[in-house]
LUMTIBA-568908 format. One record per residue (C-alpha): x, y, z. Coordinates in pm, whole numbers, plus 50000, padded with zeros to 5 digits. Example, Ala and Ser with C-alpha at 12.3 -4.5 7.8 and 13.67 -1.06 7.14 Angstrom:
LUMTIBA-568908
512304955050780 513674989450714 
end
This chain:
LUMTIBA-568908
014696685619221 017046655819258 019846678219290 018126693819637 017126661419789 021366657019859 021316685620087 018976671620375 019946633720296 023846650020335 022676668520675 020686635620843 024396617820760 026436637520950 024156640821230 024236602621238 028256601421249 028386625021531 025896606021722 027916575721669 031356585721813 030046603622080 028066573022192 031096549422182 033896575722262 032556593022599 035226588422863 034866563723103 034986569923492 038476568523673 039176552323974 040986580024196 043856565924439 046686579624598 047896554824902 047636518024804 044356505824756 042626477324954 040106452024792 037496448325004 034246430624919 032536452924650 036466474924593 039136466324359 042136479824519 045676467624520 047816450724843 048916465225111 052656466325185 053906458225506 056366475325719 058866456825927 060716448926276 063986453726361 065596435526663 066846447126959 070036440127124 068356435227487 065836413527343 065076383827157 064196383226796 060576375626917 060626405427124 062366427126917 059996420826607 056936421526758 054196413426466 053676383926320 057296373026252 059556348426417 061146374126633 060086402726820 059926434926700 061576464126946 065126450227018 068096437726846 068586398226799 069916375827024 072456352826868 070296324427087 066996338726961 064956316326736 063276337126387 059836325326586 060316351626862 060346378826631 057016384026591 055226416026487 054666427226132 057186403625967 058866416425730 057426445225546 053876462125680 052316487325480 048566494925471 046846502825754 043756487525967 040036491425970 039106521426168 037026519926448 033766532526308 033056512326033 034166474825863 035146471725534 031986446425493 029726473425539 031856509825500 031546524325168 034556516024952 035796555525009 035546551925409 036716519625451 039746524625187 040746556825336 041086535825716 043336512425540 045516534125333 046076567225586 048946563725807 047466583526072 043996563626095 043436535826364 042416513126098 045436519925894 047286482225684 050806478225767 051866445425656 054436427225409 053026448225117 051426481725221 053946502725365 054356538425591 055536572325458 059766574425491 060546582125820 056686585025944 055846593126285 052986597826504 052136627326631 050316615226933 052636595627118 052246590627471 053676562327790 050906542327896 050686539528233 050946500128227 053756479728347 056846469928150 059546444128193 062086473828153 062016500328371 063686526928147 060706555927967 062186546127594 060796549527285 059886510027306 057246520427574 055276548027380 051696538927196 049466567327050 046986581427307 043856558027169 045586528727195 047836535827510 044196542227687 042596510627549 046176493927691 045506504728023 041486492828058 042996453327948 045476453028167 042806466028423 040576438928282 043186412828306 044216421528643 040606415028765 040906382428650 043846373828819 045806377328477 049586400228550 050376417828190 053566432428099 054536453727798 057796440727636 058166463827293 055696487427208 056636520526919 059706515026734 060866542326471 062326533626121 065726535326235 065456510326545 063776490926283 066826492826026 069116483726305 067356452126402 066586443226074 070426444125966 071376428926267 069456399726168 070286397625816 073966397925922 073876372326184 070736346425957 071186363325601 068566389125450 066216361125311 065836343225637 065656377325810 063196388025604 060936356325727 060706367726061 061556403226067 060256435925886 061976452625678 062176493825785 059216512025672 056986481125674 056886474626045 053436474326250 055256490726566 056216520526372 052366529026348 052586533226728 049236509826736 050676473926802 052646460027128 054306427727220 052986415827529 053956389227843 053556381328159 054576402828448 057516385428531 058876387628145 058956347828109 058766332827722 058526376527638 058126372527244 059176338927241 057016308627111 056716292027461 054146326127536 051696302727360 049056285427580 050386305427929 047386319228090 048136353627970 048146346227643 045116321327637 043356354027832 044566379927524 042986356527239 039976355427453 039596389827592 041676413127401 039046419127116 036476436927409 039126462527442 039866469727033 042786448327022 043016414126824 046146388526795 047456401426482 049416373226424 046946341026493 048076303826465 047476284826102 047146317925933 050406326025793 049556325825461 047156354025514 049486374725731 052996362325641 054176357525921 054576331726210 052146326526488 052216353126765 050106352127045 052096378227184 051406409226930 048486427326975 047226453026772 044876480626846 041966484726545 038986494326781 036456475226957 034106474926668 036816459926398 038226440126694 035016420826755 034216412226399 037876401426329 037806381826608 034016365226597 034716358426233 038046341226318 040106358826044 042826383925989 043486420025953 044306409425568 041116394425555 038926417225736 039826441825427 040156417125178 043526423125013 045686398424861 047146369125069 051126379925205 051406350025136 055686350125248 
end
């Protein structure tokens, strides 16, 4: 008798082991990724990478960088040129802005992520940290029919279609009010960008360069989504004195109702990492525009990634 009782007591035991590891062994769910992740409020994701600004040599750093850096971003530097007028995606952009549709607030971590992270979305990061694909262009490139204070059709003049149509309504919008936009540097490819970028480091060093100018690949004017803006007569054109001209006092206020914001705002370089630009706008759609701007804050913040910080 005693000697059968060890076959069920030997059966419950095993069944008791197996039960064990297979409560504390089942795998755990994987967070999928590909691009660079952003956090955004409810997401864990990683920080974007921006890419940068070259300058160009008709231009002054500010034009010739065009987003958020000292100079601006679509023609080499000036040797006279101060890092402030390169503006436009300092030094390294990568990620991409919030699309249209949807904010990151209240998108589902898979829409909102996938605006940020595809180089082809309106919404797409490009920053210090979130980067575009080696030698990425759009496909949808088209010259807004907007005045510029070149008269030549070169690459510096293109936008993609979206944007290049929301270009045209401001400046219809502006010129209603009595406000004369120009376009100074719009699209710039990763090679302009190289050669400004070099051009800087040689004349200012790579460090300082890289404080006002983006590196290639990391530049918000390679997205073909951000332009650097002045008046029509091409006075203070990506240069610090464009601050508190009526055109620019008109873009902070008016630019959101047409999907662009000031990607580059004053006090926030910490955020962005780069200067203050009031002369780089950057398309993201009316609906991202308006709660970026209503909200006061930043691309960066809008999709809650880590501060650029420099």
């Amino acid at each position: 008798m005693r000697k059968n009782l060890w076959i069920p007591l030997l059966f419950l035991a095993v069944i008791a082991v197996g039960w064990g590891i297979g409560k504390y062994t089942s795998p755990a769910r994987s967070i999928g990724g590909g691009a660079a992740s952003v956090n955004q409020p409810g997401l864990n994701g990683a920080a974007a990478q921006p890419p940068g600004e070259s300058p160009s040599p008709s231009a002054s750093p500010a034009d010739t960088q065009g987003s958020g850096g000292t100079q601006p971003a679509s023609e080499s530097p000036s040797p006279s040129a101060s890092p402030a007028a390169q503006g436009g995606g300092g030094t390294q952009p990568a990620g991409e802005s919030p699309a249209p549709s949807a904010s990151p607030a209240t998108q589902g971590g898979g829409e909102a992520q996938l605006a940020a992270t595809e180089p082809d979305s309106i919404g797409v990061m490009v920053n210090k940290q979130y980067g575009l694909p080696d030698n990425y262009k759009p496909a949808d490139l088209v010259y807004p029919n907007v005045p510029f204070i070149f008269k030549e059709k070169i690459e510096k003049r293109m936008m993609r279609k979206e944007a290049a149509h929301a270009l045209e309504e401001m400046f219809a919008g502006a010129k209603r009010d009595g406000v004369y936009l120009a376009g100074v540097s719009a699209y710039r490819s990763e090679k302009t960008q190289q050669g400004l970028f070099n051009a800087y480091a040689e004349r200012d060093g790579e460090d300082k360069a890289r404080t006002y100018s983006a590196v290639p690949g990391y530049s918000e004017h390679q997205t073909g989504l951000a332009i650097d803006l002045s008046g029509k007569d091409g006075t203070c054109a990506a240069e610090s004195c464009f601050a508190g001209t009526k055109e620019a006092d008109w873009l902070a206020r008016h630019a959101p109702e047409y999907g662009y914001i000031i990607r580059y705002p004053e006090g926030k370089e910490a955020s962005t990492g780069y200067m203050y630009e009031p002369w780089h706008v950057r398309y993201v759609g009316k609906e991202a525009a308006r709660s970026i701007a209503e909200r006061g804050i930043t691309l960066e913040e809008y999709y809650n990634v880590v501060p650029v910080s420099k």
